[in-house]
SEMARKOL-549324 format. One record per atom (N, C-alpha, C): residue in three letters; x, y, z. Coordinates in steps of 0.001 Angstrom, whole numbers, plus 500000, padded with zeros to 6 digits. Atoms other than C-alpha are relative to their C-alpha. Example, Ala and Ser with C-alpha at 12.3 -4.5 7.8 and 13.67 -1.06 7.14 Angstrom:
REM SEMARKOL-549324
ALA500890498810500000/ALA512300495500507800/ALA500900501200500000/SER499180498810499940/SER513670498940507140/SER499230501090500730/
This chain:
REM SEMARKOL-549324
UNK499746498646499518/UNK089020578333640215/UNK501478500340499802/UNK498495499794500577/UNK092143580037639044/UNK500747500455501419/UNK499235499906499043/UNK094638580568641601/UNK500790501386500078/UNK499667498092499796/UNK095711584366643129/UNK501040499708500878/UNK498922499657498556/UNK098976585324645416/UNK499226500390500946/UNK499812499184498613/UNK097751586088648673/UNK500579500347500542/UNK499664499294499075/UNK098361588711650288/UNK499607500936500752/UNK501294499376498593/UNK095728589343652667/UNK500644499486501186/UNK499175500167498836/UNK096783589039656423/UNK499002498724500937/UNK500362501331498958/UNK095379585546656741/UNK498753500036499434/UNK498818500759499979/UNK094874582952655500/UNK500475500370499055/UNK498748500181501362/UNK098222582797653711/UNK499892498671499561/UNK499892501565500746/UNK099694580614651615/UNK500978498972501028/UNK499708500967499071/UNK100679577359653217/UNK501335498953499266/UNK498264501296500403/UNK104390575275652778/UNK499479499012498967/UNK500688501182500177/UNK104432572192650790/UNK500342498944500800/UNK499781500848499142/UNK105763570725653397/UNK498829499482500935/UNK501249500047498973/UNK102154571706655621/UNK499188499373498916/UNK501068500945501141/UNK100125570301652490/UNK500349498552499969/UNK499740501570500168/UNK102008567126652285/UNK499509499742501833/UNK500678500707498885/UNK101176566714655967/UNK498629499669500468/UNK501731499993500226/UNK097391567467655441/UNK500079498725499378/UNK500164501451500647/UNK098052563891653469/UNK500222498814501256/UNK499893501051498972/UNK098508561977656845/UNK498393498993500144/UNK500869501005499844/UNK096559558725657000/UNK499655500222501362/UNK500510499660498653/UNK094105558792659628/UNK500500498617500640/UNK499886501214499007/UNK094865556293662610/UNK499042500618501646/UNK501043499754498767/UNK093077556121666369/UNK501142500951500935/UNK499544498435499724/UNK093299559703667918/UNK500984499982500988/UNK499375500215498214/UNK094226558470671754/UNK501517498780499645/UNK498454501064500204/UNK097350555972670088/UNK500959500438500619/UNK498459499066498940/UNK101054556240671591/UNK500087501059498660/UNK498848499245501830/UNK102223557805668073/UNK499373501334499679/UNK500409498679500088/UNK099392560606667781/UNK500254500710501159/UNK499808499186498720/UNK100100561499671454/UNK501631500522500111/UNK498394500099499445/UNK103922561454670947/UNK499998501394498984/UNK500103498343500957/UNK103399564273667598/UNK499253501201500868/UNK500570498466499379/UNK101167566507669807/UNK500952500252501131/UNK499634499656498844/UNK102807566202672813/UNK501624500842499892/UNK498785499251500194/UNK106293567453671134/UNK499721501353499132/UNK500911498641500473/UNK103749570010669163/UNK500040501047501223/UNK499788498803498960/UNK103007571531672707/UNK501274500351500488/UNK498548499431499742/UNK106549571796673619/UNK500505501209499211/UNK499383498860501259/UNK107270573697670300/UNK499421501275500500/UNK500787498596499702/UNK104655576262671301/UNK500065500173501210/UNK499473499109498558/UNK105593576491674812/UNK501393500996499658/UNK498463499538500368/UNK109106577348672929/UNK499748501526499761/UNK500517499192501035/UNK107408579592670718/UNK499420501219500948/UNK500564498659499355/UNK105431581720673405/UNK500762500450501290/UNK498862499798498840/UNK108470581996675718/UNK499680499822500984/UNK500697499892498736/UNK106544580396678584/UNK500551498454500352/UNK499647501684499551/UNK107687577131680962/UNK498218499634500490/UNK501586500372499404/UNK103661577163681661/UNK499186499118498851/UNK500878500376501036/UNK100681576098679397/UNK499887500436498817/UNK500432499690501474/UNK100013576008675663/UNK498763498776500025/UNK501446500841500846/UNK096606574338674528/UNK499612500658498830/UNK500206499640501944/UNK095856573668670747/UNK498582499251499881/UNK501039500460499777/UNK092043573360670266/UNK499497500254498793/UNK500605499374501030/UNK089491573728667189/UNK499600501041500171/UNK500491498655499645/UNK088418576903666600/UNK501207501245498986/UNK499529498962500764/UNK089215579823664362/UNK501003501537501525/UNK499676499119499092/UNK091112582731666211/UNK499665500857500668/UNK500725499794498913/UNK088469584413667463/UNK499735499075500495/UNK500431501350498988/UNK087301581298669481/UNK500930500769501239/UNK499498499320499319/UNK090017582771671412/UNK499884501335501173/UNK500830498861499151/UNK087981585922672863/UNK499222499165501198/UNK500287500433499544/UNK085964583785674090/UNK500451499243501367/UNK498574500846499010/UNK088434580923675657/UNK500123501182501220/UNK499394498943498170/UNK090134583748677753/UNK499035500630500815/UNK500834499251499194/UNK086889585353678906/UNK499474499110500813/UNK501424500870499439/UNK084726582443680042/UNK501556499065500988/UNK499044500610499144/UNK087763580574681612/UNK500712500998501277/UNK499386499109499167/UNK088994583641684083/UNK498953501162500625/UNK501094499324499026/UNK086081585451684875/UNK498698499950500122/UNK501304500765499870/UNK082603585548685717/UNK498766500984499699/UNK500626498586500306/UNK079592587952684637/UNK499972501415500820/UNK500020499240499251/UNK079473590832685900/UNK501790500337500336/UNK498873499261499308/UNK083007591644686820/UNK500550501095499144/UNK499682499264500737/UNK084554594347685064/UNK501676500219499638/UNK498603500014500791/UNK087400594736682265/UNK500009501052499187/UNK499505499012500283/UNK089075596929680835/UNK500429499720498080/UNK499575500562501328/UNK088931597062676733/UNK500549501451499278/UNK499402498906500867/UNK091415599552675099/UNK500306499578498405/UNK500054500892501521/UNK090927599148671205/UNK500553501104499685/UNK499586499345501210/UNK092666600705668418/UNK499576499755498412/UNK500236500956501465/UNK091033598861665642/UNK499023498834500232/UNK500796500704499801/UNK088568596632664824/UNK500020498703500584/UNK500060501512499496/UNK089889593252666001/UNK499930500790501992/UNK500469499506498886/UNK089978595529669480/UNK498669499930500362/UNK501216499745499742/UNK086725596452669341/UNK499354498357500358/UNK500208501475499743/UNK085784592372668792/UNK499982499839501456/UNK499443500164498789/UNK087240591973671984/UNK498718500103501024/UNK500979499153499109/UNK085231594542673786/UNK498271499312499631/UNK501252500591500104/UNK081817593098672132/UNK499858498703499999/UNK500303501222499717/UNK082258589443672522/UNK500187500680501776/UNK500130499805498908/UNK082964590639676334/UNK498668500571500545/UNK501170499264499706/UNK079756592590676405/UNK498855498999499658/UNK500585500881500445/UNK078071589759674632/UNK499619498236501855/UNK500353501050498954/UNK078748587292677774/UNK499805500786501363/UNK501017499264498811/UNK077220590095680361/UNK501358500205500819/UNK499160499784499136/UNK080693591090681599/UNK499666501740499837/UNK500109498598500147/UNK080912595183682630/UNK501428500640499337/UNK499311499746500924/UNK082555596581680074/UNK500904501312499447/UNK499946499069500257/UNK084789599458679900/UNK500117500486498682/UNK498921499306501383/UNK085701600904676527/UNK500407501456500079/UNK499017498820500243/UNK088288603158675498/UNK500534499691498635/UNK499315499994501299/UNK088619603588671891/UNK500420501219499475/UNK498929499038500225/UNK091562605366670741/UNK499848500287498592/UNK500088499533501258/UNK092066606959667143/UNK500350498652498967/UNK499352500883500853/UNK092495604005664369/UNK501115500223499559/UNK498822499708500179/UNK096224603760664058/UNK501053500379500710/UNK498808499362498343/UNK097549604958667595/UNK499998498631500714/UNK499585501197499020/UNK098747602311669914/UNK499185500235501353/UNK499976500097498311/UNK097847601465673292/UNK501293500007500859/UNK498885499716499261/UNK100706602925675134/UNK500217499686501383/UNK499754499806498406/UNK101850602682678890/UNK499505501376500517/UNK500550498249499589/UNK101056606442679576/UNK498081499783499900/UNK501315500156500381/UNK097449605452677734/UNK499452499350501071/UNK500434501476499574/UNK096562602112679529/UNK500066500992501388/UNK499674498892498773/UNK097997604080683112/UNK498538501108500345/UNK501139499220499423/UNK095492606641683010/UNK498808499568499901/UNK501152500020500355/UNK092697605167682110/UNK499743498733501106/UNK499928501346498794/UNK093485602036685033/UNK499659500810500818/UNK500590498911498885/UNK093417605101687459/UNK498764500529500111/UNK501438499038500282/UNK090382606397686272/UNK498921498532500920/UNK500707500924500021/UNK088855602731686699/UNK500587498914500920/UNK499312501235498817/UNK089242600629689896/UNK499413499302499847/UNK500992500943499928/UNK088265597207690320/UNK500095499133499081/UNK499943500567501390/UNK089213596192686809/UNK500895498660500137/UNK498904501797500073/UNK089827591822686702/UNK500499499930499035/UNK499235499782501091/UNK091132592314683407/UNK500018500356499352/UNK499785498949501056/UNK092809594209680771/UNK500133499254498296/UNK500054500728501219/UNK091607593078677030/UNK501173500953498991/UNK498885499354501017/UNK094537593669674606/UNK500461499528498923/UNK499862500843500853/UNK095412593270671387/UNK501877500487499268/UNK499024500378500105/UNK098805592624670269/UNK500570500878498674/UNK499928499080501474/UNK098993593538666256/UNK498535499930499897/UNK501267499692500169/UNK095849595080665551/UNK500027499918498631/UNK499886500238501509/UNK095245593501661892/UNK499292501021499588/UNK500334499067500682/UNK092976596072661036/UNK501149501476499554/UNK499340499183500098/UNK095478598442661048/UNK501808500097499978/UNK498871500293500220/UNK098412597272660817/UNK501482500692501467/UNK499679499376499357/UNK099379598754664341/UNK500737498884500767/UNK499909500623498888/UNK101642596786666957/UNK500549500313501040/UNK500416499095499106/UNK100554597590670158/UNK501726499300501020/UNK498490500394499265/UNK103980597690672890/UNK499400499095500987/UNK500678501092499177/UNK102600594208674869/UNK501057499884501263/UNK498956500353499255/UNK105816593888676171/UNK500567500829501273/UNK499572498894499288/UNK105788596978678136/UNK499175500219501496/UNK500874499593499062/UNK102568596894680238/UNK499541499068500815/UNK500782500986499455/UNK102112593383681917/UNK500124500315502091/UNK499949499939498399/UNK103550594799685593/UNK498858501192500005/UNK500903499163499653/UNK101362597812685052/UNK498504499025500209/UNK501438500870499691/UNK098262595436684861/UNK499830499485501297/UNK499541500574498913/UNK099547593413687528/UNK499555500948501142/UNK499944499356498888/UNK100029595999690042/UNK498190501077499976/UNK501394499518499788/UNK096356597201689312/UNK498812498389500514/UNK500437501150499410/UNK095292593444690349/UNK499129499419498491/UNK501068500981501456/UNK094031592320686713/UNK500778499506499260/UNK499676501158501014/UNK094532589750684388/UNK500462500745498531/UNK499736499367501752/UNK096489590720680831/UNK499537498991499041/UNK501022500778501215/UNK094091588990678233/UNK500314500449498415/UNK499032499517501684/UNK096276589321674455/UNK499568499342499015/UNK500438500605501560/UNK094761588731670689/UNK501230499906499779/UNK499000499819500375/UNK097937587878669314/UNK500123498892498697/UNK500101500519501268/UNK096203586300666127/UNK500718500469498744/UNK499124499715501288/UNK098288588130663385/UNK501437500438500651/UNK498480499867499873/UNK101527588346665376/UNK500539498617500759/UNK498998501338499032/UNK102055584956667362/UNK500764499298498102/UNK499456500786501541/UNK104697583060664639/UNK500222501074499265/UNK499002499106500645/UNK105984586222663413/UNK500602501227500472/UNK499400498949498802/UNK106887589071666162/UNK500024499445501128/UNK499878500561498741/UNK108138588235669323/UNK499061499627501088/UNK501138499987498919/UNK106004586734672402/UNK500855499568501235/UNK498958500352498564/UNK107620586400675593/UNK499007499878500870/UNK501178500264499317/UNK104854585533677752/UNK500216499671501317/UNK499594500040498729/UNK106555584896681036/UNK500766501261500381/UNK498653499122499377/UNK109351587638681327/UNK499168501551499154/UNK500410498830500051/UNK106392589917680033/UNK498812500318500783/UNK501184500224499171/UNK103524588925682319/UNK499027499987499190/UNK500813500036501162/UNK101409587871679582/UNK498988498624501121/UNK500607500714499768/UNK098488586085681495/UNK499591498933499450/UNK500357501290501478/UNK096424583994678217/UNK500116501045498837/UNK499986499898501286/UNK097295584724674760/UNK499655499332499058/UNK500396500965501028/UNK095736583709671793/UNK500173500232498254/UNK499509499882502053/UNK096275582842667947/UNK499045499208499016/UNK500481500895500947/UNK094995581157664916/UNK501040499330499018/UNK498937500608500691/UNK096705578745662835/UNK500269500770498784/UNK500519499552501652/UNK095536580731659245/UNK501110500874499859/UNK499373498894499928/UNK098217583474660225/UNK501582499338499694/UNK498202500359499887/UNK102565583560660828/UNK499916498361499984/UNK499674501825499455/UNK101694579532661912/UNK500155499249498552/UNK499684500247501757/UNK101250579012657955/UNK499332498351499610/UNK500809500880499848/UNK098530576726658646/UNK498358499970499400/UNK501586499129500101/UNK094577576916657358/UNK499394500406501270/UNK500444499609498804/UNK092373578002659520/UNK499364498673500529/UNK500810501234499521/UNK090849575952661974/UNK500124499196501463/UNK499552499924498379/UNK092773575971665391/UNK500218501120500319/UNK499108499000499437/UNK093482578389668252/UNK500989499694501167/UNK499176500691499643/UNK096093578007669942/UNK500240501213501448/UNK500070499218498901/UNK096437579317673903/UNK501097500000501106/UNK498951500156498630/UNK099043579970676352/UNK499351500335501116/UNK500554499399498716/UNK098599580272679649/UNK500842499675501624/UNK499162500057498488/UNK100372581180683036/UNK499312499920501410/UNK500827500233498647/UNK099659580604686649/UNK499149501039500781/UNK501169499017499833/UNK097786583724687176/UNK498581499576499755/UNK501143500129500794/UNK095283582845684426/UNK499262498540500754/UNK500458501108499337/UNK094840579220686393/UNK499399500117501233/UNK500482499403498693/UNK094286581151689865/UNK498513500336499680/UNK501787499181500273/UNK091374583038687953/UNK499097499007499723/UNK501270501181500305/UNK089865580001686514/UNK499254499060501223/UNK500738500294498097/UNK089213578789690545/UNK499000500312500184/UNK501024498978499680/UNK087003581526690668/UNK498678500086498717/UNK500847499531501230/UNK085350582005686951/UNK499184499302500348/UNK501310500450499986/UNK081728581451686939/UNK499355499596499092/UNK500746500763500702/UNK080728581017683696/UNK499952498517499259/UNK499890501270500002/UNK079680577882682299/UNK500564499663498696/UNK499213500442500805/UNK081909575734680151/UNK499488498885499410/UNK500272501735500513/UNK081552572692678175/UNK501608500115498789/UNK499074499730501003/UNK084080573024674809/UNK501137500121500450/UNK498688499065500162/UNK086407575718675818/UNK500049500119501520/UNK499942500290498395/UNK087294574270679667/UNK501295500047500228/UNK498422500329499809/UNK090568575125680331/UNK500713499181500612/UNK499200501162498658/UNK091520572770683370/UNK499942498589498909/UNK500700501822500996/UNK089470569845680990/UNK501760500039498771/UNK498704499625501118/UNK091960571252677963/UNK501894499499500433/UNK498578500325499614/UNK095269571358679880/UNK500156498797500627/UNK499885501485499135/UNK094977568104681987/UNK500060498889498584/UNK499789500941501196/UNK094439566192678490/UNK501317500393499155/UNK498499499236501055/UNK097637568502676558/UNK500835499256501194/UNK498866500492499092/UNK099755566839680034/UNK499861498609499221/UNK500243501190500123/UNK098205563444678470/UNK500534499764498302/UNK499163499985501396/UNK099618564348675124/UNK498150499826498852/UNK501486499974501337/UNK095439564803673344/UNK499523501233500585/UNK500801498729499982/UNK092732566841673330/UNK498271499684500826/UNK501149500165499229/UNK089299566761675609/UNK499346499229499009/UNK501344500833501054/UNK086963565834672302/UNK500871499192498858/UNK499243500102501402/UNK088088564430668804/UNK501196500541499401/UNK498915499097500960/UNK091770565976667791/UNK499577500113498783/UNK499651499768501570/UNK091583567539664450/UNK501473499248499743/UNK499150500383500564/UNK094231565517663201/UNK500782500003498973/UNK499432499389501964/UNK094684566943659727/UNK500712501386500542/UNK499461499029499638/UNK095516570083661351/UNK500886500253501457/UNK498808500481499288/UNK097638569123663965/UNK501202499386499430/UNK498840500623500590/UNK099652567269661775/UNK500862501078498881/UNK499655498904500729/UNK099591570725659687/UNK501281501080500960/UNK498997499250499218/UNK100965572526662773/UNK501156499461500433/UNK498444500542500045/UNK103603570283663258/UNK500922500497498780/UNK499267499577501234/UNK104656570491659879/UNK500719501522500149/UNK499994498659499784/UNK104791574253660440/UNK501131500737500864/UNK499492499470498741/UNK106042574414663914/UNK501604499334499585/UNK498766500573500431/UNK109029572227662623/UNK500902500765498737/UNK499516499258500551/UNK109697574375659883/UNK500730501106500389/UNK499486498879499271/UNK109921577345662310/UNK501486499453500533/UNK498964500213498981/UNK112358575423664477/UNK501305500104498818/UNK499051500029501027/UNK114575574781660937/UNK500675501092499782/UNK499616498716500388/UNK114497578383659987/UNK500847500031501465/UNK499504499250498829/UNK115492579405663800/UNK498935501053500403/UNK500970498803499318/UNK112757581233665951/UNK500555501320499872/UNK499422498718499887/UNK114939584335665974/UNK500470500392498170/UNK499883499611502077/UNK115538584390661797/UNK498748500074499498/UNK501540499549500767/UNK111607583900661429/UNK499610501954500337/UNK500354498693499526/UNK111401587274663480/UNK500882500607499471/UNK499272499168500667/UNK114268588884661561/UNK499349499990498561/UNK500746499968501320/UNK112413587861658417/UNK499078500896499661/UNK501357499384499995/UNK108991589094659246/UNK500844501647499908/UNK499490498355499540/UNK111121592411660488/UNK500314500637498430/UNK499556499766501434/UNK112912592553656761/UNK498763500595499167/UNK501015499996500699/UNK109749592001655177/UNK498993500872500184/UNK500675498322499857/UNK107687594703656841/UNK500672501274500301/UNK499255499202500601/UNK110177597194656114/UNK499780500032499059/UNK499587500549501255/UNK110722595945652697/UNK498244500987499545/UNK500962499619500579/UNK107029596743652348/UNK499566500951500332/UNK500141498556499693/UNK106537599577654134/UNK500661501435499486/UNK499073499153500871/UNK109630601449652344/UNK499024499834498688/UNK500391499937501014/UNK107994600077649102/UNK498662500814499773/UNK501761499561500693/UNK103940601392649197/UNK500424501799500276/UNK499916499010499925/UNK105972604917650631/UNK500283500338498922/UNK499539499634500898/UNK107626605226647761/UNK498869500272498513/UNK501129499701500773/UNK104346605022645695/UNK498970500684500309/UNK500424499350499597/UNK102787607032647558/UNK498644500290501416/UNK500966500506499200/UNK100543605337649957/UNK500576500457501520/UNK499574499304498648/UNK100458606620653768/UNK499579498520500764/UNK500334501060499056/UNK100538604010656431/UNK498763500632500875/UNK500571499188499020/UNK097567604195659025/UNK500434499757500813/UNK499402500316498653/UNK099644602825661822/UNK501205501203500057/UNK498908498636499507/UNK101719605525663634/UNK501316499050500051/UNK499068500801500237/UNK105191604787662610/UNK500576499254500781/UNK499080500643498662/UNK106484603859666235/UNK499594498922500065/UNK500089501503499159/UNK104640601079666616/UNK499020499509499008/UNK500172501353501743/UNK104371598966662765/UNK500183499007500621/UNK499336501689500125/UNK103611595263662805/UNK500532499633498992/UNK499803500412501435/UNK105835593352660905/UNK499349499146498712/UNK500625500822500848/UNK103063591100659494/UNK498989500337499290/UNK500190499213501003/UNK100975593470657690/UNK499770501048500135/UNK499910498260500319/UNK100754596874656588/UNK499134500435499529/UNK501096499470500490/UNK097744598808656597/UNK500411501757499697/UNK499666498782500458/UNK097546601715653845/UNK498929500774499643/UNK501029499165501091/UNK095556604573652371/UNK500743500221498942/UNK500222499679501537/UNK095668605185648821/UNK500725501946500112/UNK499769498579500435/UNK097310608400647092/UNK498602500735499508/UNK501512499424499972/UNK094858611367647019/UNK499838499391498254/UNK500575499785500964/UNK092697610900643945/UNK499787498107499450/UNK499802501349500159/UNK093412607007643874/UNK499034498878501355/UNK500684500689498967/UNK090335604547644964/UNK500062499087500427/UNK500120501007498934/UNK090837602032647809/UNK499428498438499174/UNK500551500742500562/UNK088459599730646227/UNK500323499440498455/UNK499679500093501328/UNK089801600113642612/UNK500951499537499970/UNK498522501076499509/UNK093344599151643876/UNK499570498606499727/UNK500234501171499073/UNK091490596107645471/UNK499875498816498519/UNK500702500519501162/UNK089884595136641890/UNK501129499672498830/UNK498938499852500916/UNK092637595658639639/UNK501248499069500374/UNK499369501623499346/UNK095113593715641745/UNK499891498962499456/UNK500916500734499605/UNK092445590949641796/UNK499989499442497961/UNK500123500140501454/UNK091932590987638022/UNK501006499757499049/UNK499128499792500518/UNK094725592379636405/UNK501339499126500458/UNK498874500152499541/UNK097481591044638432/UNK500272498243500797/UNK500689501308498866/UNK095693587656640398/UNK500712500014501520/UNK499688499088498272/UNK096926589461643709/UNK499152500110500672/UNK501466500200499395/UNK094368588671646111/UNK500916500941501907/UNK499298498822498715/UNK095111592309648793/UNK499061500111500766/UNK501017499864499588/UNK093046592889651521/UNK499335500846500395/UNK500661498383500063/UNK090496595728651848/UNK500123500346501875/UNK500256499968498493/UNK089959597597655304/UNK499176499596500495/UNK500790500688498910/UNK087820596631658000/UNK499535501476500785/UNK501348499024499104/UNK084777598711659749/UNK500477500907499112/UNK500323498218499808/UNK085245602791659741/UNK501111499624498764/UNK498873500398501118/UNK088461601706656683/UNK499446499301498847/UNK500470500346501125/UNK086090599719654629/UNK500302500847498833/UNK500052498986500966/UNK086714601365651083/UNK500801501060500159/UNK499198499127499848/UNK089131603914652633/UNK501623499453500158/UNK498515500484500319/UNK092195601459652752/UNK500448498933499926/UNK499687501558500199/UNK094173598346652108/UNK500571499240500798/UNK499193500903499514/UNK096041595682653605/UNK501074498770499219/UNK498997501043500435/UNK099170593826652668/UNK500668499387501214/UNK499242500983499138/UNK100117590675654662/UNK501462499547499626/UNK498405500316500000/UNK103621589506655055/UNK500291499595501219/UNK499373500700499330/UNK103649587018657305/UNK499740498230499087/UNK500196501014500510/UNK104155583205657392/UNK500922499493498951/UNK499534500927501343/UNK105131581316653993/UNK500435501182499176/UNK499715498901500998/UNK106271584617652446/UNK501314500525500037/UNK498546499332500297/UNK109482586108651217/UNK499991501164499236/UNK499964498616500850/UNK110641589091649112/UNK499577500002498994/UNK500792499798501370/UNK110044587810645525/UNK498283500299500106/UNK501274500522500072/UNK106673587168646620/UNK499255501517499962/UNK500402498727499387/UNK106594590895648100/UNK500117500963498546/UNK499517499157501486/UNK108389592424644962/UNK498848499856499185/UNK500948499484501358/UNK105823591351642251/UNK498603500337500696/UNK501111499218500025/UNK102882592517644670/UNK500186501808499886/UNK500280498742500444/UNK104189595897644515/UNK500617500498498885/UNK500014499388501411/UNK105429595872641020/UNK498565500107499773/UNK501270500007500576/UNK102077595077640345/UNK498540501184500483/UNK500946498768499568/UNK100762598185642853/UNK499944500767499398/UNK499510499178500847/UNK102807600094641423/UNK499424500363498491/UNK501545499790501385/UNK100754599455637680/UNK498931500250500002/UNK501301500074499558/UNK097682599325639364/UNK499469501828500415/UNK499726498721499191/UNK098532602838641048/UNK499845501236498651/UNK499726499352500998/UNK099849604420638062/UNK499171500223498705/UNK501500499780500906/UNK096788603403636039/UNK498747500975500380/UNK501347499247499605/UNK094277605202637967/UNK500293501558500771/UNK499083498674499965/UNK096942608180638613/UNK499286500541498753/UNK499941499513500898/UNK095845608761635374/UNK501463500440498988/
């Protein structure tokens, strides 16, 4: 199979530093030596999600994560609060509806944020609410929502802040204590610059209060089981060990760069690309105030098709871009820029839009 740039928003491409660690000889999981790499793993990602509380790193793709935070903090029947902007929102809201919780939705226009003013009225409207489902950068759209703004408003309505923060943990800021970020969750495939195949969970003493109470039943995804083994430096079942040894690799890289230069990067880089697809004519669908830096969802210049971009790329160029998602299928694209990525990498995908563009400009 011939080999394409990605630059879909996950998975990226991966270090060779994280490939040479995918070469780690296996040894026995519970040893001092595998417990001594994870156990300075969870440190990194306590670093990483600005919290002195819990991080647990488990199998599981980044949805797994919906899940995790629902079934660990509450119990059927109680009711939450799901404000979507986009399809990984929506997710949210239907794995919640899926495990018989009462379900509000509030879906906003694809491309508008979930604001403080938003979230506010719609808490008033709705008493009673144990928690507020939220998503962080909404990959479908390339929107990122202000997280950092609304964790006392939750609070002071008595519910739990529950955060996707699969395409922004490892490349936009997470402050998870000094923002009242209850559990947040990620996948390795994203900014972590890892394959897929873990999610990875913070969690503060709120979210541990709720799990007292949660009713539904666990086996897998047990948070108390989870964190009592991450104090022991493992994991409840079998560690993935290939991919633990990936996120090290990873998480050590971050620390090299400097946590605060990866987030000036990502920042560069979705600029960089957001200036560039304007200039060709493409409209962002995220309202400008509130762009993630890790990818950029576009529509097409009038007369120029979504899908034909996608192909031409793909063909012409071995640029592997990624199409929209739900009600965007066929109506727009996606360029990632997080992770393992830099400018050259950015430059020849939109020289190469740029040809792609200009061909079917006529």
């Amino acid at each position: 199979m011939a080999a394409t740039d990605l630059r879909i928003p996950g998975p990226t491409p991966l270090p060779p530093e994280v490939l040479q660690a995918m070469q780690t000889e296996m040894t026995p999981p519970r040893n001092a030596e595998f417990r001594e790499v994870f156990s300075e793993l969870l440190a990194q990602m306590r670093r990483f999600h600005g919290t002195s509380d819990t991080v647990v790193v488990l199998p599981g793709s980044g949805s797994s994560g919906f899940e995790f935070t629902l079934v660990n903090t509450l119990s059927p029947g109680d009711k939450v609060l799901a404000v979507s902007c986009g399809s990984f929102g929506e997710r949210y809201a239907s794995v919640a509806e899926m495990l018989g919780l009462d379900v509000v939705r509030v879906e906003l226009e694809w491309g508008s944020a979930v604001t403080t003013d938003v979230l506010a009225k719609v808490l008033d409207q709705n008493p009673g609410v144990k928690a507020v489902l939220y998503t962080y950068s909404e990959t479908s759209t390339g929107v990122a929502n202000p997280v950092h703004e609304i964790g006392a408003l939750v609070h002071d309505h008595g519910a739990l802040l529950l955060v996707d923060a699969v395409s922004a943990a490892g490349g936009i800021p997470i402050e998870m204590d000094a923002w009242g970020i209850d559990m947040i969750f990620s996948g390795s495939q994203k900014a972590w610059m890892c394959p897929p195949g873990l999610v990875i969970v913070g969690v503060g003493q709120r979210a541990f209060e709720a799990y007292q109470q949660a009713k539904f039943p666990r086996f897998f995804f047990d948070l108390k089981i989870a964190a009592d083994r991450a104090k022991e430096g493992t994991t409840p079942t079998t560690p993935p060990m290939t991919m633990i040894y990936a996120l090290k690799a990873a998480a050590d890289l971050i620390d090299a760069e400097g946590l605060n230069n990866v987030y000036d990067r990502h920042a560069r880089l979705g600029a960089f690309v957001r200036r560039g697809v304007s200039e060709l004519g493409y409209r962002l669908v995220a309202d400008e105030e509130y762009v993630s830096d890790t990818v950029t969802a576009i529509y097409p210049p009038d007369g120029v098709d979504a899908t034909e971009v996608l192909a031409r790329m793909k063909s012409e160029h071995g640029i592997d871009v990624g199409g929209g998602l739900g009600k965007l299928q066929g109506k727009a694209m996606r360029i990632g820029h997080m992770g393992y990525t830099h400018q050259p990498d950015l430059e020849r995908t939109l020289t190469a839009l740029s040809e792609v563009t200009n061909q079917l400009r006529g």
